[in-house]
Every structure is written in C-alpha cells, then in structure tokens.
N, C-alpha and C positions, 0 to 999 in steps of 0.2 A: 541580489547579485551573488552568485559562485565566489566563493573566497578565492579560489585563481585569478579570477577573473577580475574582483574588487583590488586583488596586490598587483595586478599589472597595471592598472587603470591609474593606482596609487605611486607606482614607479615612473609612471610618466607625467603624473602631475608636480610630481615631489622634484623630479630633477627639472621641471620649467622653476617652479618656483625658488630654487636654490640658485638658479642663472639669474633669475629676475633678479631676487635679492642681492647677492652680489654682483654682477657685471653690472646693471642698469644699462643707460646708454652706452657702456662701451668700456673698454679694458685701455687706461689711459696711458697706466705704462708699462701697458705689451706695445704700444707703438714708438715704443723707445726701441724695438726690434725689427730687424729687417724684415719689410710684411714677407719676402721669397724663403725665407730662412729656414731650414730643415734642421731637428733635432731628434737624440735619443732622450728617454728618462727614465728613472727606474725611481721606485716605490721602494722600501723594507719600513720591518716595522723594528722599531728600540727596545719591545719587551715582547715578553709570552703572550702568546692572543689566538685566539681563535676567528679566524676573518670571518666577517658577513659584510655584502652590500656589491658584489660583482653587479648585480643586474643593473641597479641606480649609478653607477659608474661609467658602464657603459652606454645607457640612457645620455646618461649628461655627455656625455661627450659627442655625442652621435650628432644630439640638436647641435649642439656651439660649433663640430665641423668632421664633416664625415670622413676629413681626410687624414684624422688621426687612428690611425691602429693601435690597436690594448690586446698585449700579449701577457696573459694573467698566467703567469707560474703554481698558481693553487686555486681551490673552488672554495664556494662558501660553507663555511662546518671546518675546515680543514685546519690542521693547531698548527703556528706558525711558530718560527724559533728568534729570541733574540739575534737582530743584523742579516733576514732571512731578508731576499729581494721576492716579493710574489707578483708584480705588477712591472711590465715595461710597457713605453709608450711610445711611441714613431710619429711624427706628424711635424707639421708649423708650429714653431716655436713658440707664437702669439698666442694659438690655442691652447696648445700645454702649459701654458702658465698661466693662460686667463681660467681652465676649468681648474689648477689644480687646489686651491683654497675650499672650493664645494666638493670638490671628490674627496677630498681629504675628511672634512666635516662629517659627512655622510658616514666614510670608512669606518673614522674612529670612534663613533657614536653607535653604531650597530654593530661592529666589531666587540666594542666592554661591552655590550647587551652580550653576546655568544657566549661571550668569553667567563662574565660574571656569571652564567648560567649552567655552562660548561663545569667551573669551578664545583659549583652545587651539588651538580648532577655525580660528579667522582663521587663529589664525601656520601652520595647515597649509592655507591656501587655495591650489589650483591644484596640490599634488603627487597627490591622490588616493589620501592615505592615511586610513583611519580612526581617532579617534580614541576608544579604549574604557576603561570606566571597571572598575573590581575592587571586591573583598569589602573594600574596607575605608574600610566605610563606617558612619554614626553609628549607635551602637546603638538598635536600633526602628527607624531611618528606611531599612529596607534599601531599600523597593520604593518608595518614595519620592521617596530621592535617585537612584535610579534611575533614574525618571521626569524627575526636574529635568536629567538628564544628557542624555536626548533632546530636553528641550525647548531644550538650551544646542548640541545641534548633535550631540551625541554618540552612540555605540550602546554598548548593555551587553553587556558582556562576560557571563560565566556567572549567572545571579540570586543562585543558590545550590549548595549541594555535589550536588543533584537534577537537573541539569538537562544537563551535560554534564562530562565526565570532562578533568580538568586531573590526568596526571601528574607526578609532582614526584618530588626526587632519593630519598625516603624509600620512595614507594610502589615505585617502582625497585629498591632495595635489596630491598624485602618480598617485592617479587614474582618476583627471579631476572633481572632485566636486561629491557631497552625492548621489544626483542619479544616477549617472554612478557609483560608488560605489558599491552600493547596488543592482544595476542590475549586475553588474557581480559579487556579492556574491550569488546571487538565478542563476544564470548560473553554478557557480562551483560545486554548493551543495544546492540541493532547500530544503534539507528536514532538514538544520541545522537554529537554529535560529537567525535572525541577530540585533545587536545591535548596534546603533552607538551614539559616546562619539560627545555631543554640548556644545558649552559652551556661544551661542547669541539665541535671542528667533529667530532670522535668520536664521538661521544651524537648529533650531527646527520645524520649520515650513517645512524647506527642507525634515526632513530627517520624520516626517511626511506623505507628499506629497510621498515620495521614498517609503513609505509601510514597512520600520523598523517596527520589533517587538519587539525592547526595544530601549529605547530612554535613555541616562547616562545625565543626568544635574550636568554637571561637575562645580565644587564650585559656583554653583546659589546661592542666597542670597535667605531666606526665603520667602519673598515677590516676589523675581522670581518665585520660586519655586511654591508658590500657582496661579501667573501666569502659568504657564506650566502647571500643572494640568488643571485650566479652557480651555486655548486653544485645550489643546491634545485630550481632550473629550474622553476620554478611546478608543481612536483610538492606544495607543502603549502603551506597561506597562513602570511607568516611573521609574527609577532606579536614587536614589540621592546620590553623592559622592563628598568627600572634607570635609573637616572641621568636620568632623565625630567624635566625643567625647560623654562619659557621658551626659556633659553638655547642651550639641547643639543634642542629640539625640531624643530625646521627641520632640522637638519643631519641626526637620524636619519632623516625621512621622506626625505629625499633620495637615501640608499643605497638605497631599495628595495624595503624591507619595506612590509605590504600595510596593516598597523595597530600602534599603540602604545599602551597602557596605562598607566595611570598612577593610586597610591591617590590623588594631589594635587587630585583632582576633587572628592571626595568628603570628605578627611580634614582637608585645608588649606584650609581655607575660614575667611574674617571674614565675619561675619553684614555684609548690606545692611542701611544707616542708611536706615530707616523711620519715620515719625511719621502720629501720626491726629491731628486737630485738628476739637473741634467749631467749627462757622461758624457756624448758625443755628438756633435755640430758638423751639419755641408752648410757649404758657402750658399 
C-alpha cells in the first residue's frame, strides 16, 4: 500500500479506536447536558509547539457527530505561540466534550513529535544535513509520528522492516559476512535501498567494497566520524547514530555525514500543554 494511502487508512482507524477507547458505551456525563444545547470552544496551546494531528481531529469528530464544525486557525508544521488559540469548535455541547479528551490526546502527542523534531532540525540549520527519525516509536502511532516528524522539518528513515534493508551486526553473522550480505539483499529486492549498521573503519571499508547505499556509523566518535567521511568519498550516504542529543548534534553534522538519526524524536517526547475551553453557549 502507497504510504498516502496507508496514513489515511491509519487516520481513520486511529480516531475509531480512540472513541472506542474512551467513550465505550457512551459519554455519561455529557448527559448531565442539554442533549439541544449549542456551544463555542476554543483550543490554545500553554507553550511553544509546533502542531501536528489536524487531519485525526477532524476524523474524530466527524464519526462522534457531523454537526460539529472545526474552524482550525493554523495547519499542521505551523509553530504555534504560547496562549495562541489555533482550533474553534461549533457544535452540541455533548459532543464537544465527549471528543475533547481524544482530540486533546492525539494533538498533544504528535504535536511534541513536530515540535521535538522541529527543535532538532534548527540546531542543524545551514550544515545540510538531514535529520531522520527510526522504529522507535509509540506503539500504534508508527505512521503517525511519522508524519508529525515531517511536519516538525524532518525525513523518515525506513517505515518499517518492508520497505528497505537495514543490515545489522546479527544479520551479518547469519548471513557469512557484509558482502554475502548485501549480495543477497540486491537478490531479494534490487529496487530497495540497502543500508548496513558498522561500527570498525573495517566493517566500513567492507561494506563500501559490497556497494551499500547508506552506510550507519554506529556510535563513531567525532574524529572517526570525519574519518569516514574522508574514506567513503561520497561513494555511500553516511548516516550517524548513537549519542545523539542537543548537545552532541551540531558537532556531528559538522564532520560530514549526510544525515543523523535519532529514537529521541519520537520516544522522548512531553506531551504539549493543550486546553479547550467553552466561550460561548445558545440555549
């Protein structure tokens, strides 16, 4: 399935099961509310953020009741300012309260995804290196957080185990060493890209020689690192991982390497302080 095609699919399955989850049989007390009862609501957020999650918002609310309108003040990727209202809502009161605990959830989840990624992607402004996001990410929200990682500035690395070949020191072992490796990954699938995890300028040189198209220098030290670069001779894009922080981010894209990865995208994240607040009530 088309990755458009697989995130829509995932938009509509993720906002049933978020209703399931919390409404179950029924929102007990939104019926402490006049079922005729018409209100406004407005969304901001408390801190700095970068939103993501418009499309599963409107999803959820669509199913729970078509007769609320979502008038979104800003798009997804868009940097939001502490006490910024970007969401009003118009509808039955019963509804606006029964989705707003899942909308909320959603928001503020994919929202620190953009946002922590966003961060990232500044501290690497003007080297030109990419910043890429990995598999370790919240469970259910793989395609998702994904998403929230391009709209925070970032590219995805592999989706899943399906889509391109990430050799690693085991598969190596299993399979008789890097270039027997990598020859029968271009046997399996010639038209997926292959990348293999080194962690010796040894294994780099190999996997080199094997014709890899991304080469992972797994926790190199700086000074390896700008070693690898000079060796590889933009013969394989090199991808830097490990020790991946604020602090140590600037300094790897500096030696050379073409992208960095990091789970802190996706794994390390505080939810954005979100609040909805009704304004205004018809009888």
């Amino acid at each position: 399935m088309h990755y458009q095609d697989a995130l829509a699919e995932e938009i509509r399955e993720s906002a049933a099961r978020l209703l399931a989850e919390d409404v179950g049989p029924g929102d007990i007390t939104a019926q402490l509310i006049p079922d005729k009862k018409i209100t406004w609501a407005r969304v901001i957020t408390r801190q700095a953020a970068v939103l993501c999650g418009v499309a599963w918002v409107d999803e959820l609310y669509r199913r729970l009741d078509a007769r609320v309108a979502l008038h979104w003040q800003a798009a997804d990727g868009d940097r939001l300012a502490p006490g910024q209202t970007f969401l009003e809502l118009e509808g039955p009161a019963r509804s606006l309260l029964t989705g707003e605990r899942a909308a909320l959830n959603l928001l503020q989840t994919l929202s620190a995804t953009a946002t922590r990624t966003r961060h990232f992607v500044d501290l690497l402004e003007g080297t030109g290196v990419r910043m890429l996001d990995t598999r370790k990410t919240l469970p259910g929200l793989r395609l998702a957080q994904k998403y929230a990682v391009t709209c925070g500035g970032g590219h995805n690395h592999r989706i899943g185990l399906y889509d391109a070949f990430l050799i690693k020191e085991n598969h190596i072992a299993a399979c008789g060493g890097i270039a027997a490796t990598v020859r029968e990954a271009r046997n399996i699938a010639s038209d997926l890209p292959v990348e293999v995890e080194v962690e010796t300028f040894e294994e780099l040189d190999l996997a080199l020689e094997a014709g890899a198209d991304v080469i992972m220098l797994d926790n190199f030290s700086l000074d390896d690192m700008r070693e690898a670069v000079r060796r590889s001779a933009r013969r394989a894009t090199l991808e830097a991982s490990g020790n991946v922080d604020e602090s140590t981010l600037r300094a790897i894209a500096e030696t050379g390497v073409d992208c960095i990865s990091s789970g802190a995208l996706t794994k390390d994240i505080e939810a954005i302080d979100l609040s909805m607040r009704i304004v205004e009530q018809q009888a």
